[in-house]
C-alpha positions as CSV (number, residue, x, y, z in Angstrom):
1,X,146.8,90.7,100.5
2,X,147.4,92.3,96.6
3,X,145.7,88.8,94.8
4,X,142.5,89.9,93.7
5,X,140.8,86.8,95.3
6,X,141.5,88.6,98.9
7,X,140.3,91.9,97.5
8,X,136.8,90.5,96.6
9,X,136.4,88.6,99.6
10,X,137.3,92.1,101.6
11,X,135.1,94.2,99.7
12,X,132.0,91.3,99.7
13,X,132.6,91.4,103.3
14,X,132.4,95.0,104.1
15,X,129.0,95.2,101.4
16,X,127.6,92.8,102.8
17,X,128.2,94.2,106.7
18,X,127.2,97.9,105.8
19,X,124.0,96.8,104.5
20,X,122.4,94.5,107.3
21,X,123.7,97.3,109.5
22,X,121.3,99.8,107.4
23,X,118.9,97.1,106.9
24,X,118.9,96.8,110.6
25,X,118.4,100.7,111.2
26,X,115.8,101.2,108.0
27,X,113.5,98.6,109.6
28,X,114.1,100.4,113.4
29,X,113.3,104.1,111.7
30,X,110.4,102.3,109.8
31,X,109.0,100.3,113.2
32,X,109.3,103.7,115.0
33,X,107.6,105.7,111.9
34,X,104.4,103.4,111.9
35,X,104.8,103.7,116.2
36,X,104.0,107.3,116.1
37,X,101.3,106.9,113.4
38,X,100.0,104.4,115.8
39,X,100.1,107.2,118.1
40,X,98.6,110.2,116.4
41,X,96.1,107.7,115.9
42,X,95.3,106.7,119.7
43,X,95.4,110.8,120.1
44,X,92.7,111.1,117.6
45,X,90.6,108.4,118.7
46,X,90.5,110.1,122.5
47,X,89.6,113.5,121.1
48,X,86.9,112.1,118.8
49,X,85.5,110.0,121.7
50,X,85.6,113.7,123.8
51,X,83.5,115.5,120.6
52,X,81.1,112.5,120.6
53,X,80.7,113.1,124.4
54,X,80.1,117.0,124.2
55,X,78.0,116.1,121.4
56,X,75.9,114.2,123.4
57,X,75.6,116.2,126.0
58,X,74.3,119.2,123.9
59,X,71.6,117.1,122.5
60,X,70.6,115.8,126.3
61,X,70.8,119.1,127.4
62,X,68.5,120.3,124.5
63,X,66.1,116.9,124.9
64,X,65.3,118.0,128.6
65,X,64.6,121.2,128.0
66,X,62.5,120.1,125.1
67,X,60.9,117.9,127.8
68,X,60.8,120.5,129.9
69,X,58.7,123.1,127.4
70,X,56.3,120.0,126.3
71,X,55.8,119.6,129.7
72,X,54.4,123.1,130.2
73,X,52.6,123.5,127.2
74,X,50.6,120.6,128.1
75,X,49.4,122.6,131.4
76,X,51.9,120.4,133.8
77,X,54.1,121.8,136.5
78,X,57.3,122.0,135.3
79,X,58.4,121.0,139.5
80,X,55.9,117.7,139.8
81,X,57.0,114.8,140.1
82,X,56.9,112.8,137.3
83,X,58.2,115.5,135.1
84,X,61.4,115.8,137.2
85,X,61.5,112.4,137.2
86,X,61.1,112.3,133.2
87,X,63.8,114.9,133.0
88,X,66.0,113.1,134.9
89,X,65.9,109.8,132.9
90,X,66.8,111.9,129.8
91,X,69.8,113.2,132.0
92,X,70.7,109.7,133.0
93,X,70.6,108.5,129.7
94,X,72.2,111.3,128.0
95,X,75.3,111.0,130.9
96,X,75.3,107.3,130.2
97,X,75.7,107.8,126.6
98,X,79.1,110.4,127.1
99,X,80.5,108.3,129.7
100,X,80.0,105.1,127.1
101,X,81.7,107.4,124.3
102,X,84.8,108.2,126.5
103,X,85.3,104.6,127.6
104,X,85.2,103.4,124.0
105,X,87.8,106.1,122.7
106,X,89.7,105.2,125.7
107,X,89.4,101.6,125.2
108,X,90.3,102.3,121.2
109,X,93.6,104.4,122.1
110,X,95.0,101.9,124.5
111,X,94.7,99.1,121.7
112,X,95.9,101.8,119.2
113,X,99.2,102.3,122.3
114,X,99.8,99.0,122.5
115,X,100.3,98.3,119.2
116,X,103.0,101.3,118.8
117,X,104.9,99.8,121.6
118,X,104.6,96.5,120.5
119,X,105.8,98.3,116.9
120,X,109.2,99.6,118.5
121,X,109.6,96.6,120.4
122,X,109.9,94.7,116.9
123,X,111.7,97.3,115.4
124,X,114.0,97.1,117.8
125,X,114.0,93.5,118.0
126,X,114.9,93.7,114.1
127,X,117.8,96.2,114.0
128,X,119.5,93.7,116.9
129,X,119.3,90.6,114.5
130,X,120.9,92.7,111.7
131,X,123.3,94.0,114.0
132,X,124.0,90.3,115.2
133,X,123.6,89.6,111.4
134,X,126.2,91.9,110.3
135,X,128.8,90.7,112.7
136,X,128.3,87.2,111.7
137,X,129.1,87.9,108.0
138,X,132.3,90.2,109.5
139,X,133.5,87.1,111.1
140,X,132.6,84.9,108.0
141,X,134.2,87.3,105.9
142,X,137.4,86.8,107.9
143,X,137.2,83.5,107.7
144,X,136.8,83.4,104.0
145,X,139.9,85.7,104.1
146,X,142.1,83.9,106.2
147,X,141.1,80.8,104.1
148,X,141.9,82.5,100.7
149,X,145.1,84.1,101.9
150,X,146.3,80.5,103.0
């Protein structure tokens, strides 16, 4: 074990183990780094589909109740029946328009979910092949021993 041929071999061997073994945990931190950025991400898109949808409702609400003054000004009753009816296409339209805005920011942060997990599921995918990486240059490494110290 003192010749200096065995000594390299060791020492390549152990170098080259300890770094696919932090390889293999750099890439899992990194996977699971980008994974909650993927994350925040599907949080903001839910919340900015939500402001879009009480957005939308202020303007309805303010629409029909422009509706609703125009409709008096012009000398109509506010209870007839085509003006209830007018009102309540701009209410139908306006509810249409939320619901559409939450189902796109919902449709947005499940794709932005999906790609975190499939993120840690590579990550983790990655830091098992360096682990299995690692252990195959261990046992070549021993073999290269054994083979010099022959």
């Amino acid at each position: 074990m003192a010749d200096p041929v065995s000594w390299l071999v060791v020492g390549s061997t152990v170098l080259g183990v300890g770094s696919q073994v932090y390889g293999a945990q750099s890439e899992k931190k990194a996977a699971s780094s980008e994974a909650r950025q993927h994350e925040m991400n599907a949080f903001r898109a839910r919340r900015a589909g939500k402001s879009r949808a009480e957005e939308q409702h202020r303007i309805t609400a303010r629409l029909a109740s422009d509706a609703q003054a125009a409709q008096a000004a012009s000398g109509f009753s506010a209870s007839d029946a085509q003006a209830i009816k007018q009102r309540g296409d701009i209410h139908g339209a306006g509810k249409y328009n939320e619901l559409a805005y939450l189902y796109e920011a919902n449709m947005d942060a499940l794709g932005l979910q999906n790609v975190a997990r499939n993120t840690r599921k590579t990550g983790s995918r990655n830091a098992t092949a360096g682990y299995i990486n690692a252990a195959s240059t261990a046992i070549g490494g021993y073999s290269d021993y054994k083979t010099a110290t022959a």
